[in-house]
N, C-alpha and C positions, 0 to 999 in steps of 0.2 A: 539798606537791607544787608542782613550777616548770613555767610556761609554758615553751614553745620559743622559741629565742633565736635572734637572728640573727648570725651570726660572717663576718668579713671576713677574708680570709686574705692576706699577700703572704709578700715578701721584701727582708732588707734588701741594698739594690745594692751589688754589689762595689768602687765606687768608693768607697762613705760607710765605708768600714774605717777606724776612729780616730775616728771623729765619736763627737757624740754620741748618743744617741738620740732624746731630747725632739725634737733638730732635723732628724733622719733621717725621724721618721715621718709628718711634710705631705708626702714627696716621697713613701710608700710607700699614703699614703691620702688622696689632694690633695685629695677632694671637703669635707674635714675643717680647720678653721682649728688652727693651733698651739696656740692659748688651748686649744683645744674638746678636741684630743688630749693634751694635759700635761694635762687636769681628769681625762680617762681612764684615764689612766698612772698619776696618784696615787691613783683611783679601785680601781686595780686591775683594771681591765678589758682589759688591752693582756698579751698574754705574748710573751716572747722566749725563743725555742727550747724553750718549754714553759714555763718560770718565768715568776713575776710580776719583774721588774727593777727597778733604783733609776733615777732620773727620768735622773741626770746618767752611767748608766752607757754604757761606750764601746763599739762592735759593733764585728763582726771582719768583715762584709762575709756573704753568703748566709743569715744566720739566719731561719728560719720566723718570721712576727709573726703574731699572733689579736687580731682586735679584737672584740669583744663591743659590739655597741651596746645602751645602753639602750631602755629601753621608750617608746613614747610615751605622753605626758600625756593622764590620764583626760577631758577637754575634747575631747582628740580624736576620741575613742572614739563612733562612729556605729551608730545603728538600721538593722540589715536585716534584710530577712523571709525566716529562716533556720528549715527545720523544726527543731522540739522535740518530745520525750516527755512530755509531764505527766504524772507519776505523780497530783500530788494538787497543788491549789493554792484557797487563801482571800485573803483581801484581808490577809494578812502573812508568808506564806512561800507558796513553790513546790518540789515537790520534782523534781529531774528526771532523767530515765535518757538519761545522756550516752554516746553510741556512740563507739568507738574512731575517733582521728584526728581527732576536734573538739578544738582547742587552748578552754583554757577563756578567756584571755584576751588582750587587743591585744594587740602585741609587735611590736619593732623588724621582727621578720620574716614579723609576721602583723598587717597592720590592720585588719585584718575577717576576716570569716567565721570569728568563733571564739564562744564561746556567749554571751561578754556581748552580744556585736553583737545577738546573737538572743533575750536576754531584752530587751534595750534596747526591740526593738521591738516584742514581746509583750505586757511589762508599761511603759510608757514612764514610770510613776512612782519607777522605781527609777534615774532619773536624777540627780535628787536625793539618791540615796545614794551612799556613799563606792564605789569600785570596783561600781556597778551592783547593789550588793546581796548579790555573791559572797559569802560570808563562808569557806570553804574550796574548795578545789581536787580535781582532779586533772588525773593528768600527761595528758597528748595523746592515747599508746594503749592507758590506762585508759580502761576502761567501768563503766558504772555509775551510781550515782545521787549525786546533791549534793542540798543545800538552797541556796534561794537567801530572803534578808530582802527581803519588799516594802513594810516600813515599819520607821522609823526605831527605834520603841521593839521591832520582831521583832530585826532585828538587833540592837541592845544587849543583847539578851539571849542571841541565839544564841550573839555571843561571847563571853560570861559563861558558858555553857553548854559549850562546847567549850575555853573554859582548865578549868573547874571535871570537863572529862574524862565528864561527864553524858551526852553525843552517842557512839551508840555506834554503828560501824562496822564491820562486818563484810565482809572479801574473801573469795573465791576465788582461790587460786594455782595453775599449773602449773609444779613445779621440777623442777628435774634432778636428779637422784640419789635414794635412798630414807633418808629420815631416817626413826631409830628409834622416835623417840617424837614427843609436842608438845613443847612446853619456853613461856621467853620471853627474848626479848634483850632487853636494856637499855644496850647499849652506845650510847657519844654519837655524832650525827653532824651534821656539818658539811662547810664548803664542801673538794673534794680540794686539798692544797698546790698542788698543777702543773697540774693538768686544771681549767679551771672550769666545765665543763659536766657535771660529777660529783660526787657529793656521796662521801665515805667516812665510815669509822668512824676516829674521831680524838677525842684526849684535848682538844684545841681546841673540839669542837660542846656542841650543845645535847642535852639528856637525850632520851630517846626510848626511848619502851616500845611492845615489840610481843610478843602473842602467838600463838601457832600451836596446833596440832593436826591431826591426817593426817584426813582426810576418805576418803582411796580410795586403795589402793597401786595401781602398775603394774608393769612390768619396771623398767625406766632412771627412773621417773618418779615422783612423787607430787601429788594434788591436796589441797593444805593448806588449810583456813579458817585467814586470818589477824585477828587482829582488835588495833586503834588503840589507844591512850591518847596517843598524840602522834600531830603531823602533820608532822613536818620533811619535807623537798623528799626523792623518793626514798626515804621510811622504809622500807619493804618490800621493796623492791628492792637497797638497802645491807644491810640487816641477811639477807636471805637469803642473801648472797652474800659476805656476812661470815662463815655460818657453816656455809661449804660447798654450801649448796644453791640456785645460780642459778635467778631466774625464766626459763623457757623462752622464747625470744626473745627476751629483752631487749637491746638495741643497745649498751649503756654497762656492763652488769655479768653478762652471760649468759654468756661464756666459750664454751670451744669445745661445738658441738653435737654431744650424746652420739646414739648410737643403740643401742636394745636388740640383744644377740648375735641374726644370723640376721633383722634387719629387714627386710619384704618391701619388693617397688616401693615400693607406697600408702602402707607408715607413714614410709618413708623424704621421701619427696614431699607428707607432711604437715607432716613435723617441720620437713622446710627452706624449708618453705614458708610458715611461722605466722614474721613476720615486724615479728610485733611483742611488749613483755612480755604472758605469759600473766596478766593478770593483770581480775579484774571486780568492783567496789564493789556488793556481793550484797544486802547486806541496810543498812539506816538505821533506829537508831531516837530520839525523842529525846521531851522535854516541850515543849507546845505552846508556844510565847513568850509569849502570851497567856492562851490558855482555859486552860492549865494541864492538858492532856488530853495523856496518853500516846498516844504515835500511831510505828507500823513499817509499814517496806516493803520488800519484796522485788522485785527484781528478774532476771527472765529471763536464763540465758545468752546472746549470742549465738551466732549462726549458729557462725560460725568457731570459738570457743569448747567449744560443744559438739560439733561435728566431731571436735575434738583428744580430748576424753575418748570419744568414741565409739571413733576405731581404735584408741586405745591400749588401751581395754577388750578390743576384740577380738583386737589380738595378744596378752594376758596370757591370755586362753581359748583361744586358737590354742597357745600354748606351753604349758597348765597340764597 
C-alpha cells in the first residue's frame, strides 16, 4: 500500500513550442533547480501530457506537466502527540486500529500528522528504527489494523514473517456488482504506464495473490472478505477492479456509481455520500517475534462503514 503523494501540476507556455523539455520545466516549476528536475525527469517522476517523456524530447507549447515530488528523508520525520488505538502492545511490537484518512507515512504532501508522527511520539525508541518501525502499510482511507516493530530483532523478523506470507490479513470489502462465487486472483501488479498515481494489472509487475469470498449479498452490492498473501501498493483495489468488481468508493479504480433499481432518498444519499474505498483491515494474525506465541485481532467496523452495510441490508428486505 502507498502513501499519498503530493503532485504539482502546470503548463508548458505557448512560447517554449520547439524547445526542449529538460529546459522548459525551471520556467514551468522555478521553485525547482534544472539539476534537481532532469534527476526527476529521469526518475520518472515528471509526465507530459500523461506519458512519462525522453529527457531531450521537444513540446509543442500547452501540454499538461505532473510533477510528483518525492518523499522526505526519514531524519526529517517528527514526534507529535497524535491520538492512537492500541489494540495490543509489549516492549517489541504494537498492534494498531488506524482510522480512515490517517496517511500512514511523511510524504512530500503530508509532513506530519500521519501515524509514523504519532508512533514516533508514543513509542520514541522506534527512532532508531528503519521507517519508525512501520514494517507494512495501508493506504490513507484504509482502516484497520497494522503492526508496528519496537525493537530491532521484532522487526527482523516481522519481515521474515510477512515475505515468508506467515502474517495473515484479512479485509472487509464493499464492491459493486454481485460476484458469483469467491475465487483468487493472481494476476501481476505494478506501477499504471501513464497514470503514476495508479497502480494496474500488467505483465511488467510484481506477483500478487489475493483471495476473496462473499461474506453478504445485497441488491447492486456485495460484502467480500478478502484476504493477502502479497502486499503490492493498491492490491485489492487493482485486483477487484480487474475483475469486474469495483471497491465502493474508491477514487482511482471505482468507476461509475451504481445504484440498485428503485433506490430510495437515504440509500441513494449514502452511496454518494461514502466517499472514500469501502474497504477495513478486519482481522491480523501472526507469531509473536519473539515469545513465539500465536496472537489475532480483530477489529471493529467503523461508524461509516457499518452505516453502509446497514441501509443496504435494509433496501435488500425492503425489496425481497
Amino acid at each position: 500500500m502507498e502513501d499519498e503523494k503530493q503532485i504539482l501540476e502546470g503548463f508548458v507556455p505557448a512560447v517554449a513550442a520547439g524547445q526542449r523539455l529538460d529546459k522548459v520545466l525551471a520556467q514551468v516549476f522555478p521553485p525547482y533547480s534544472r539539476s534537481q528536475l532532469q534527476a526527476w525527469l529521469e526518475q520518472g517522476r515528471i509526465t507530459l501530457a500523461g506519458a512519462v517523456p525522453r529527457r531531450r524530447q521537444s513540446v509543442s507549447g500547452g501540454e499538461a506537466l505532473r510533477l510528483e515530488l518525492p518523499p522526505p528523508p526519514e531524519s526529517a520525520w517528527i514526534a507529535q502527540p497524535l491520538p492512537l488505538t492500541i489494540v495490543f502492545a509489549d516492549a517489541d511490537i504494537a498492534v494498531i486500529d488506524k482510522p480512515a484518512g490517517l496517511v500512514v507515512h511523511p510524504g512530500a504532501g503530508n509532513p506530519g500528522q500521519t501515524l509514523a508522527n504519532a508512533v514516533l511520539h508514543r513509542y520514541p525508541e522506534v527512532a532508531a528504527l528503519p521507517r519508525a518501525g512501520i514494517v507494512h502499510r495501508l493506504d490513507k482511507d484504509t482502516s484497520g489494523l497494522l503492526v508496528i516493530a519496537r525493537s530491532a530483532r521484532a522487526r527482523t523478523a516481522l519481515i521474515r514473517d510477512l515475505e515468508r506470507r506467515s502474517v495473515k490479513r484479512d479485509y472487509l470489502a464493499m464492491v459493486t456488482g454481485c460476484p458469483i462465487a469467491g475465487g483468487t486472483i493472481t494476476a501481476a501488479v505494478g506501477r499504471h504506464p501513464r497514470h503514476r498515481l495508479k497502480m494496474a494489472v500488467t505483465d511488467k509487475g510484481k506477483p500478487a495473490l489475493t483471495h476473496y469470498r462473499v461474506e453478504r449479498r445485497f441488491r447492486a452490492h456485495t460484502l467480500l472478505r478478502v484476504s493477502l498473501e502479497t502486499g503490492r501498493t493498491h492490491q485489492i483495489r487493482v485486483h477487484m477492479a480487474h475483475i469486474g468488481f469495483p471497491l465502493l468508493g474508491d477514487p482511482l479504480y471505482g468507476g461509475r456509481l451504481k445504484m440498485p433499481p428503485g433506490a430510495t432518498v437515504d440509500l441513494t444519499d449514502q452511496l454518494r455520500g461514502f466517499r472514500r474505498q469501502a474497504l477495513h483491515a478486519q482481522a491480523l494474525a501472526l507469531t509473536h517475534p519473539v515469545s513465539g506465541e500465536s496472537l489475532h485481532w480483530q477489529s471493529p467496523l467503523p461508524t461509516d462503514f457499518q452505516d453502509l452495510i446497514d441501509i443496504l441490508a435494509a433496501d435488500a428486505v425492503a425489496e425481497s
